[in-house]
C-alpha positions, -999 to 999 in steps of 0.1 A, spaced: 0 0 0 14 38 -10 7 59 21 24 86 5 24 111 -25 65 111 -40 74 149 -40 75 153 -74 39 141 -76 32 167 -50 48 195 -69 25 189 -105 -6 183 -85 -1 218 -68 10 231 -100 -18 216 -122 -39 233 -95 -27 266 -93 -29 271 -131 -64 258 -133 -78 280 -103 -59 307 -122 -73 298 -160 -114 293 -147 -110 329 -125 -102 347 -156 -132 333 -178 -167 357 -173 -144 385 -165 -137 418 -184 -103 436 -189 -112 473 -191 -97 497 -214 -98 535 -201 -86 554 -231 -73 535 -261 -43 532 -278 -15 548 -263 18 571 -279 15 540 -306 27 513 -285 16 483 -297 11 463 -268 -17 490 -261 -38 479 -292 -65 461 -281 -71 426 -302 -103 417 -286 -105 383 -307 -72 370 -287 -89 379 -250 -121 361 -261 -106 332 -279 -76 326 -256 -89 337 -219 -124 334 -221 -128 371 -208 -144 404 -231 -135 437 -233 -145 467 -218 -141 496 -230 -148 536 -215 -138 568 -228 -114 587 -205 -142 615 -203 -161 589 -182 -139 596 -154 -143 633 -156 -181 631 -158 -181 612 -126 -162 638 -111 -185 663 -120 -221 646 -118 -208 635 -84 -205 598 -92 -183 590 -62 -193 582 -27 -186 615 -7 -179 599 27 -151 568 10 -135 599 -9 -129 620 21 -111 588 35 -91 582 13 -83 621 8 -74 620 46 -53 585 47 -29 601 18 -22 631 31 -14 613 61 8 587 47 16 597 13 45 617 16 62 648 -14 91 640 -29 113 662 -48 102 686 -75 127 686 -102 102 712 -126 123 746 -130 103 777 -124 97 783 -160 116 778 -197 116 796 -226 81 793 -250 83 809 -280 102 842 -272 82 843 -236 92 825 -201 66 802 -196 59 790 -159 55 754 -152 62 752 -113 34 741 -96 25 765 -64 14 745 -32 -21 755 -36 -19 736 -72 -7 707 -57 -34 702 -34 -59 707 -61 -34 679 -78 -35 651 -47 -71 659 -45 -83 650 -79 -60 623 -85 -75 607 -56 -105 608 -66 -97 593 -101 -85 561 -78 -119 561 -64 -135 560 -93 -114 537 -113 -118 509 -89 -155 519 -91 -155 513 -128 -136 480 -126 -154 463 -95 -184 484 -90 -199 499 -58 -232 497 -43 -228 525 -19 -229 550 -50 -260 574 -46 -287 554 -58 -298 570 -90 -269 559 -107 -278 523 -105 -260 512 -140 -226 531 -128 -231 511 -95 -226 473 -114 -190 482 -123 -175 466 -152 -165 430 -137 -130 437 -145 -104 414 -131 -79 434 -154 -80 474 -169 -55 497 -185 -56 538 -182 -43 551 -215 -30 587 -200 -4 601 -222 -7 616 -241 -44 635 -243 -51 633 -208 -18 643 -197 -9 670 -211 -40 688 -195 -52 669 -163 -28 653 -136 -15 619 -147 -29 586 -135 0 570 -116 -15 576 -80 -41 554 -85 -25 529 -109 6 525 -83 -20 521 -54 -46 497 -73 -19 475 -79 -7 469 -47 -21 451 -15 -32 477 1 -53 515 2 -68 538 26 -92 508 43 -65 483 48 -54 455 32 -71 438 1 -63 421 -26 -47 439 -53 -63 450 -88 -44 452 -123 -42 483 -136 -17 487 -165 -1 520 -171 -1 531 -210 -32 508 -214 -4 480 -224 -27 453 -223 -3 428 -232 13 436 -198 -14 444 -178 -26 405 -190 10 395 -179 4 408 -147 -31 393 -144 -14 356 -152 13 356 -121 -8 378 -94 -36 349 -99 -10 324 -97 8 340 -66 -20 363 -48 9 389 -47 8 424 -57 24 430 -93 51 449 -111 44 470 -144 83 485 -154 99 490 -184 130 475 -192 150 509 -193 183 501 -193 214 476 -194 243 482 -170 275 462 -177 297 455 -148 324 477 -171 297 507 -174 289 505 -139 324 506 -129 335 535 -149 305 555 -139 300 545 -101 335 531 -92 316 503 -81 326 466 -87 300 435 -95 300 407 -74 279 375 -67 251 370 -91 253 406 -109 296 398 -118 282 358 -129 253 372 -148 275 398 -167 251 426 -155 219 441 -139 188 453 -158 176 485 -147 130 488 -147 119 519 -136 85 532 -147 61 556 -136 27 541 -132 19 509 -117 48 496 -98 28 485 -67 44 496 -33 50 460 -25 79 459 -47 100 483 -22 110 457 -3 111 464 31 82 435 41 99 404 58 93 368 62 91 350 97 130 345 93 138 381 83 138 372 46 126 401 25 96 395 8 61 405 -15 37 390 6 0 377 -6 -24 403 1 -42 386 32 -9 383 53 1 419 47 -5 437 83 -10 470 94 29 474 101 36 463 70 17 491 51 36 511 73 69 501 61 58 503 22 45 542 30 72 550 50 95 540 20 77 555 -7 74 592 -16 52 611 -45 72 632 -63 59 660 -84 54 648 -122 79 658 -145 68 686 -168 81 667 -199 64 640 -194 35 652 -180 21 689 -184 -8 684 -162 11 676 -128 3 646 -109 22 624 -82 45 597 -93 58 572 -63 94 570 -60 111 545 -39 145 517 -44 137 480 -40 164 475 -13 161 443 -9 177 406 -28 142 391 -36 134 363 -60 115 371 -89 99 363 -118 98 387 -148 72 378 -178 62 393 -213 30 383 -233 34 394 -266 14 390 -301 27 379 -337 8 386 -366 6 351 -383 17 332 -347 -3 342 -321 5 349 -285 38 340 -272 51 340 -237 85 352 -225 101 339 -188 132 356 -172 133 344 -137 159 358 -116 167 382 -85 164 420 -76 195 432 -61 201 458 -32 227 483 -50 246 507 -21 222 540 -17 251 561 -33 258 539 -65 221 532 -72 219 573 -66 245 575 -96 229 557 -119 188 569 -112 204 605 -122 212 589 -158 172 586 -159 144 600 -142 153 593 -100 117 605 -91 106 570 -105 104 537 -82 136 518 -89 139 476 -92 174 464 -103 170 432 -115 194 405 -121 183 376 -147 196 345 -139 218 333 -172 235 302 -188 266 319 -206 261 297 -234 271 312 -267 240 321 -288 216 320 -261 189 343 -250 204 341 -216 240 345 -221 245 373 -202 216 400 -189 220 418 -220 210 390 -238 183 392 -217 174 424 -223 181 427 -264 157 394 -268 130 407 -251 99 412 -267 91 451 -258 104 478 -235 79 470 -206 77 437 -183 57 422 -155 75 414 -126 62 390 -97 81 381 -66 91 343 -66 104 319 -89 74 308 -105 79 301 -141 68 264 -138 33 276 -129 38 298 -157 43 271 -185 19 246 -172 -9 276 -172 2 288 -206 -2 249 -218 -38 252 -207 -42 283 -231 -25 271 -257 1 301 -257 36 284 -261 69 301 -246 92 312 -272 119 319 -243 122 308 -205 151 295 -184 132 272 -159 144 240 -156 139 216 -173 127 189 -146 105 218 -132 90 218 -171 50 202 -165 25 200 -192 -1 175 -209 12 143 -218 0 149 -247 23 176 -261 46 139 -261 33 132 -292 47 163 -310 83 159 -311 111 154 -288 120 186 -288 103 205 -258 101 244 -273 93 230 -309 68 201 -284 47 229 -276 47 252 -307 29 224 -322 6 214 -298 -4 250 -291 -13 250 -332 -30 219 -329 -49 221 -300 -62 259 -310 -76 284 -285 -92 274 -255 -124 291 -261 -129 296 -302 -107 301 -328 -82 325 -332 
């Protein structure tokens, strides 16, 4: 008689699991598009036949006036909006302001400096675009009662806010609430996080979706900015690689305004001191304390943003595990998946300083080290491998190593990974995809083609 499960048998029933829990929560659902398109990213245009054929969720889509006519018609609850007014100005601390008083404007100076009186009009509106946003995506029935239709919500497990650049060059810029959706956390506590995708990238804010169903852990939305070699760093910084950043032949620098959730500053700690993004229903009153108290909002940068706003700023200082994805579409493929799983690393204050002036510092700041084979002609030869394969300057970062999860659930899509560097014994999917070669990447393609969409036809 077998009295016990072998470990590995363990490990793919708890996978197999995970990714169906995560596949069946996704299906009914709506991603919601604020806005469309966005500065002609691509990853921001909406292909509404891949979200229905391949997740089983629709689209949503609202104008970005919608918000504004909330604001107006009084489409808020008064009493939730005052709360949450009072719980940032409480724990939401200024940065800097790097805007100069003014700059020359065809022949004239022309003032750009917010005054403090600006500001508050600023933190005041852009909270209550975070009310309303998580209205539209989830609904609320404490909204006054003749607007029963705005009161339903969209049933969005996912949404994107399109900003830049029509809405921000006039109106203060979304990254308050898209920051603060995204983590575990908001004026009334903890809660589980929603997925809001700066730029409307819904290719990442899907990305995101995949791994915080998977993990129950706040999300990352980053671009991939920028490559430092352990040669650059040196000559800029002084500073010398070691560990993982020397054997991986670099760091990876995402920084992003928008919806880097707080989580991500890692000051949050396991019961043996680890550092860690926890699952939103073990995040505790102290630790929201930590993730404010690390975090300031910095006034918007003029060139980016005309209209003001608050972006958070803060430096993961902290050696976490982590997972960094891509979802990306091919015209004639389909969906692919990327996987870079690797580590964040905890620069020294002063060289980490350096190298945020080189960009914009009023950003929040993850160094990230892929982890890499060194094998000539791979994607993952070195981090700048890394980075010149990836499929588009923005990513999805999760904490953990959880690309297994992330294959097995993209075998139950039928969205095969053109690039990963899991293990191969961690590798789980049908038994099926046997049958298509002995070749595990080229295994998949196949089956993917084969099998079709999960929902209809692509």
């Amino acid at each position: 008689m077998v009295n016990e499960i072998p470990e590995d048998v363990k490990e793919k029933l708890l996978r197999f699991g995970r990714a169906a829990v995560a596949v069946a929560t996704m299906r009914g659902k709506s991603y919601l598009q604020i806005g469309s398109q966005c500065m002609g990213i691509a990853g921001s245009i909406m292909d509404q036949d891949f979200v229905e054929g391949y997740l089983g969720m629709r689209v949503e889509s609202v104008d970005e006036v919608e918000i504004l006519r909330r604001m107006e018609e009084g489409i808020y609850n008064e009493e939730e909006y005052q709360k949450a007014l009072a719980w940032t100005k409480e724990h939401c601390k200024e940065g800097r302001d790097d805007n100069p008083e003014s700059v020359p404007f065809m022949g004239e100076d022309y003032k750009i400096k917010f005054t403090p009186e600006e500001k508050e009009k600023q933190w005041e509106f852009t909270v209550k675009m975070y009310c309303i946003i998580k209205d539209l995506m989830a609904g609320n029935p404490n909204l006054p009662d003749k607007f029963i239709e705005e009161k339903s919500g969209h049933n969005a497990i996912a949404g994107g806010f399109q900003g830049q650049r029509q809405w921000t060059d006039h109106w203060p810029n979304c990254d308050y609430p898209e920051a603060l959706l995204s983590s575990t956390f908001d004026y009334e506590g903890a809660r589980e996080p929603f997925t809001l995708a700066t730029e409307n990238d819904v290719l990442n804010g899907i990305s995101m979706l995949f791994m915080r169903l998977l993990t129950h852990r706040a999300q990352i939305f980053a671009d991939v900015r920028t490559f430092w070699s352990p040669e650059a760093t040196k000559r800029v910084t002084g500073y010398e690689f070691t560990g993982k950043a020397k054997e991986n032949g670099g760091i990876i620098h995402l920084l992003n305004s928008g919806a880097a959730c707080l989580d991500a500053c890692g000051e949050c700690t396991d019961a043996q001191g680890n550092a860690i993004m926890k699952k939103w229903w073990e995040v505790t009153d102290e630790d929201i304390k930590k993730m404010t108290d690390a975090t300031v909002w910095c006034e918007a940068g003029f060139d980016n943003f005309r209209g003001g706003g608050f972006s958070s700023s803060y430096t993961t200082r902290a050696e976490m595990p982590v997972t960094m994805i891509r979802l990306n579409l091919v015209k004639g493929l389909g969906p692919v998946l990327q996987i870079a799983e690797g580590w964040t690393m905890n620069l020294p204050d002063e060289v980490s300083a350096t190298l945020m002036e080189r960009t914009n510092p009023t950003w929040p700041c993850t160094w990230f080290i892929p982890r890499c084979d060194g094998k000539e002609g791979s994607p993952f030869k070195t981090a700048y491998d890394v980075m010149n394969n990836w499929g588009a300057n923005h990513g999805a970062i999760s904490y953990g190593h959880i690309g297994a999860d992330l294959i097995t659930m993209c075998s139950m899509l039928r969205i095969p990974v053109c690039m990963h560097n899991v293990p191969e014994d961690d590798i789980f999917r049908p038994a099926s995809w046997n049958a298509f070669g002995m070749d595990k990447e080229g295994q998949d393609y196949r089956a993917c083609a084969a099998y079709g969409p999960l929902y209809k036809k692509y």
